[in-house]
C-alpha positions as CSV (number, residue, x, y, z in Angstrom):
1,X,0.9,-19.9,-9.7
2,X,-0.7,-21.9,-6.6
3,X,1.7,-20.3,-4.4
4,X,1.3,-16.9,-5.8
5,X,-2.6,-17.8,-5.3
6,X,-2.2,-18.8,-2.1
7,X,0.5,-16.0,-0.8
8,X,-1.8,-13.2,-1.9
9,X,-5.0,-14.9,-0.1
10,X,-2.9,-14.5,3.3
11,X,-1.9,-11.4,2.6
12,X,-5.2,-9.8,1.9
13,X,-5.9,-11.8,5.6
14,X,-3.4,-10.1,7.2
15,X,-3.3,-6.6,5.8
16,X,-7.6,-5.6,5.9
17,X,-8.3,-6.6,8.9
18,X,-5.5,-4.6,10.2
19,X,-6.3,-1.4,7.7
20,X,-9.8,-1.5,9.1
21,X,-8.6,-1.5,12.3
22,X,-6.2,1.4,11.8
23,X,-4.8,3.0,14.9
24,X,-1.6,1.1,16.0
25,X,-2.1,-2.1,15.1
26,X,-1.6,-0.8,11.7
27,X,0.9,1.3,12.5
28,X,2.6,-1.5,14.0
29,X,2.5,-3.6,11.1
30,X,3.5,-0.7,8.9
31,X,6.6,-0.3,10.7
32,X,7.6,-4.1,10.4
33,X,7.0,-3.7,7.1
34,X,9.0,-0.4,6.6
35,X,11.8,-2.7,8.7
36,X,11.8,-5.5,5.6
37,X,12.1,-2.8,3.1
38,X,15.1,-1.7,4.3
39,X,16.6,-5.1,5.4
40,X,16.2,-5.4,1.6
41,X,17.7,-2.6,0.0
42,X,20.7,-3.3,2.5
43,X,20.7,-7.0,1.4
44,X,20.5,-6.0,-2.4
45,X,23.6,-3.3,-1.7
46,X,25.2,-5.9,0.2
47,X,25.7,-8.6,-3.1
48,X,28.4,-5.9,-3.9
49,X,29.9,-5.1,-0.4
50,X,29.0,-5.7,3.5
51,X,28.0,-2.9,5.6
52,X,29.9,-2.9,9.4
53,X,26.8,-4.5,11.8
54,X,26.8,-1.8,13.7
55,X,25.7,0.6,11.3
56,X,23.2,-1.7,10.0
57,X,21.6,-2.2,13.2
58,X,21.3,1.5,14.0
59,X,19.9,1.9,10.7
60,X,17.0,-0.3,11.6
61,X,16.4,1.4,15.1
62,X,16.3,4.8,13.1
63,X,13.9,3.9,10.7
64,X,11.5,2.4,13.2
65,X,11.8,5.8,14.4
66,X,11.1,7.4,11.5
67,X,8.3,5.0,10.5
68,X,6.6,6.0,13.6
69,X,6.7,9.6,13.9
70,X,3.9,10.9,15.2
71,X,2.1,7.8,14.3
72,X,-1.3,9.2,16.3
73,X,-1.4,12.0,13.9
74,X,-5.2,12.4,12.7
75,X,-4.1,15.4,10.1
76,X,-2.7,15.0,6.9
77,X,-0.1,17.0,6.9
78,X,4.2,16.2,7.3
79,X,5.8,18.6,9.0
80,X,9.7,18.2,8.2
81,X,11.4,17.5,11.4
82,X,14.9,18.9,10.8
83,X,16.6,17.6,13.7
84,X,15.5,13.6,12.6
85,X,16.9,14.4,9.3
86,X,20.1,15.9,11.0
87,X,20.6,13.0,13.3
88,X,20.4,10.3,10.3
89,X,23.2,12.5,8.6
90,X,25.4,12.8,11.3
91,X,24.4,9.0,12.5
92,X,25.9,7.5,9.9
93,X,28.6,10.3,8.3
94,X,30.3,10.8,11.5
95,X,31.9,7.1,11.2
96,X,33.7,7.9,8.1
97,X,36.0,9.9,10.9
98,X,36.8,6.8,13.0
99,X,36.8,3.9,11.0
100,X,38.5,5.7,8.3
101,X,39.1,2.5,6.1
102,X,37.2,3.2,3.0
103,X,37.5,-0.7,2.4
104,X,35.3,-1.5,5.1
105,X,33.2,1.7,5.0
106,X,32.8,4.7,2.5
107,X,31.2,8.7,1.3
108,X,29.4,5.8,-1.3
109,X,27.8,3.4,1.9
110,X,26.8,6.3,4.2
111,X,25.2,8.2,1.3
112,X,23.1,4.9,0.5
113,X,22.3,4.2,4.4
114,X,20.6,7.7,5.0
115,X,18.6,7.9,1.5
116,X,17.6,4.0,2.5
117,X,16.1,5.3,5.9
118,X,14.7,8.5,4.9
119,X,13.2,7.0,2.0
120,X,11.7,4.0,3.5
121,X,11.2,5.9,7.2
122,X,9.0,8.7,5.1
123,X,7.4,6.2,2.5
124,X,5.6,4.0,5.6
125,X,5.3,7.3,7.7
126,X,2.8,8.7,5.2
127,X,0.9,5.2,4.7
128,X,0.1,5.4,8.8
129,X,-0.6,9.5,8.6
130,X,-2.9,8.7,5.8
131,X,-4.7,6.0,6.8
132,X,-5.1,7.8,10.6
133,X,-7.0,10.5,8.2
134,X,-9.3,8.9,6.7
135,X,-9.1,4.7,5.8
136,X,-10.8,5.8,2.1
137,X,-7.7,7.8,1.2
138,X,-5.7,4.9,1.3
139,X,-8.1,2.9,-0.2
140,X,-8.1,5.2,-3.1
141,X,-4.7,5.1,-3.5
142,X,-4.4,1.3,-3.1
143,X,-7.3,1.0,-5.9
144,X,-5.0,3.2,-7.8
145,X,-2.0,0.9,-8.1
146,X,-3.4,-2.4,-7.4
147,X,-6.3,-2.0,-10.5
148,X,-3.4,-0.5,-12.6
149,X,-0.8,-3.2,-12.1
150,X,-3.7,-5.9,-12.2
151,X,-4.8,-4.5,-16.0
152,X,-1.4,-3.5,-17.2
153,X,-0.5,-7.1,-16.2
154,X,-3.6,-9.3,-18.7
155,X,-3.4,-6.3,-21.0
156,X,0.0,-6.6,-21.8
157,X,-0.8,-10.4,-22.3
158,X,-3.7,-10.0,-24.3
159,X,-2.7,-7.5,-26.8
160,X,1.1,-6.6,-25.6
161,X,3.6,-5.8,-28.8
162,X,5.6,-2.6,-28.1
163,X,8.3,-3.2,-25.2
164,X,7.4,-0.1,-22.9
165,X,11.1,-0.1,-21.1
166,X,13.2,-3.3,-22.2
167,X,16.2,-2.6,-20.8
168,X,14.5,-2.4,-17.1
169,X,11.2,-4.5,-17.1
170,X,11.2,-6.6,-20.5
171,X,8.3,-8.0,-20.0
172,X,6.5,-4.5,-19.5
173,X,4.6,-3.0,-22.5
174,X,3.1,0.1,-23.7
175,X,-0.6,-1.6,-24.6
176,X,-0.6,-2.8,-21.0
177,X,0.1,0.5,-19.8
178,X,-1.8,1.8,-21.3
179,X,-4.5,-0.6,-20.7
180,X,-3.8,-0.4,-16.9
181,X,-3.9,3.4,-16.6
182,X,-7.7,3.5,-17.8
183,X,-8.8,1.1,-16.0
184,X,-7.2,2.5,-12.7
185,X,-8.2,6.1,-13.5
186,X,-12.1,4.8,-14.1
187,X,-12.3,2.3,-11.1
188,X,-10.5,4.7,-8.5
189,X,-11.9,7.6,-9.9
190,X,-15.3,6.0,-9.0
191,X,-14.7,5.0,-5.9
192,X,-13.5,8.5,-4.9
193,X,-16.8,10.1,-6.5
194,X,-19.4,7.5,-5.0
195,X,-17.1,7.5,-0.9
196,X,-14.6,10.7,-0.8
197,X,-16.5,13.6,-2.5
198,X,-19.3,13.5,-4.6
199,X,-18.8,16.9,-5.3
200,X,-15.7,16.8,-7.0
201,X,-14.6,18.1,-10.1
202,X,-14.4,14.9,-12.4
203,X,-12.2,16.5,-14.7
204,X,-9.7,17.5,-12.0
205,X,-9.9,14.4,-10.5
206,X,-9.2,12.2,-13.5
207,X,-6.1,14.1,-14.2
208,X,-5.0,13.6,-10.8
209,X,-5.9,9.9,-11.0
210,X,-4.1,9.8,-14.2
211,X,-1.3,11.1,-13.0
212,X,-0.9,9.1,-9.9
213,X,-1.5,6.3,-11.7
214,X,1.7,7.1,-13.7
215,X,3.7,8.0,-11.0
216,X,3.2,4.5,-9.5
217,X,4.3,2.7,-12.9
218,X,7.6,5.0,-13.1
219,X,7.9,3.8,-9.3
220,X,7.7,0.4,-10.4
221,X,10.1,0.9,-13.1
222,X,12.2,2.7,-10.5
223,X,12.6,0.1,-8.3
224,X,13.0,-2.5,-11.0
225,X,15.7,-0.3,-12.2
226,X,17.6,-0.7,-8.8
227,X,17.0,-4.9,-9.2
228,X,18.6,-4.6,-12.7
229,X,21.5,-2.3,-11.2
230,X,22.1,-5.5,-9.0
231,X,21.4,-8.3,-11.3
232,X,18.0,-9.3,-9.2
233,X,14.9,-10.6,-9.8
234,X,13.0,-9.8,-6.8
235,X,14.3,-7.9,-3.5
236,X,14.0,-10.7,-1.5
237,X,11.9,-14.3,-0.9
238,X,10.2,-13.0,2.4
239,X,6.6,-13.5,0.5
240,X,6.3,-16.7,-1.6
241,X,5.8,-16.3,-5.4
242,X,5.6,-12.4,-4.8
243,X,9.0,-11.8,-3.7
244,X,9.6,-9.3,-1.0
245,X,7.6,-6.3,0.2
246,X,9.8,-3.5,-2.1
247,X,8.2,-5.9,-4.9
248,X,4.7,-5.6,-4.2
249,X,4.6,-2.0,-2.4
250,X,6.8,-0.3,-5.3
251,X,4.1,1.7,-6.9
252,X,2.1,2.7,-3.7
253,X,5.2,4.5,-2.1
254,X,5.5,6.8,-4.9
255,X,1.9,7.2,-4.9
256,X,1.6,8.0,-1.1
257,X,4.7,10.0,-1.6
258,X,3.2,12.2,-5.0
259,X,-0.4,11.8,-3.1
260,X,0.7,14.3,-0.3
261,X,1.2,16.8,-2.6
262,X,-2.1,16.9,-4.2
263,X,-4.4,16.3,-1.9
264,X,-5.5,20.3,-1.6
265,X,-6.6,20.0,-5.0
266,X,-9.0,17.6,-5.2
């Protein structure tokens, strides 16, 4: 618990400063971090078979890339860029043709490469675009998942009966997710009223909150899901008594990603 303690003390060190700074020193440190994500879906997918280096190395360029496409935008708004998408297809089909050894190198592994890099490229894309908008966007959404995993986490110790998903998370339970949602849905809710928009429609906006707030414990099922599919505990060691940065930004990449397409409403 000390080292949990202590881990999440340097983190909160590392990543405010850099969110109140914004620009691209966050962007930066976005990318890096959009880098370990995918070092650690390929390291999970790699328990079962090794990708060729090569591949795996592009794969990193391209999601740096990705990560950082038009990283000085200062609208919120994501244009798809076709010809990215295109390249990442080709990029990593187009070796099926010349290695043609479906022992070394498969439809199954190039399939997994692209939706690694487009996933985790467009996940830390839309964390930059939205903080280059405006730093209480993020905030909100960060209030979002960090109050609801915080509550879901003593409520399901408090009062925690009924498994909410055994065979992925057993540990997870309906009271605390219960108990999480409300509390995230009143506390970001809040902050939205008092900083974003006083003028807001609270009814809209607490079924929006609600419903972000939900999205980011299905993508924290989600991605314990894919820890399960590879016997795992945690995607990787990188940060100490947390384990890596899939673990601890699972439900605020399917929030950024849902968040996108709600923000015209409220």
């Amino acid at each position: 618990m000390k080292i949990r303690i202590f881990s999440a003390i340097v983190l909160i060190c590392i990543f405010v400063p850099l969110l109140i700074i914004g620009g691209e020193a966050f962007s930066i440190f976005m990318m890096l971090l959009s880098v370990a994500g995918l070092y650690e879906l390929i390291h999970i997918r790699e328990t079962k078979k090794e990708f060729p280096f090569i591949l795996k190395m592009f794969a990193y360029l391209l999601v740096v890339f990705f990560a950082l496409s038009n990283y000085e935008s200062i609208e919120f708004q994501y244009n798809v860029n076709y010809q990215v998408i295109t390249f990442i297809i080709f990029a990593f089909l187009m070796p099926l043709v010349f290695i043609n050894n479906n022992d070394k190198y498969n439809l199954d592994d190039a399939l997994f490469l692209i939706g690694s890099v487009l996933f985790v490229g467009l996940s830390f894309n839309l964390l930059i675009i939205t903080r280059n908008f405006d730093i209480s966007y993020i905030i909100y959404l960060l209030l979002i998942t960090t109050i609801t995993d915080t509550f879901a986490l003593f409520t399901g110790m408090l009062i925690g009966t009924h498994p909410l998903s055994p065979s992925i998370s057993p540990n997870k339970t309906i009271e605390g997710s219960i108990g999480g949602l409300i509390m995230g849905v009143i506390v970001a809710s809040s902050f939205y009223v008092t900083v974003i928009n006083p003028g807001v429609s609270l009814v809209l906006l607490i079924l929006v909150t609600t419903l972000l707030s939900v999205i980011g414990q299905i993508g924290d099922l989600a991605f314990s899901s894919i820890k399960r599919c590879y016997g795992k505990k945690d995607f990787s060691e990188l940060i100490p008594g947390h384990g890596g940065v899939l673990d601890r930004l699972d439900s605020l990449i399917f929030v950024s990603l849902a968040f996108i397409f709600i923000l015209g409403i409220i």
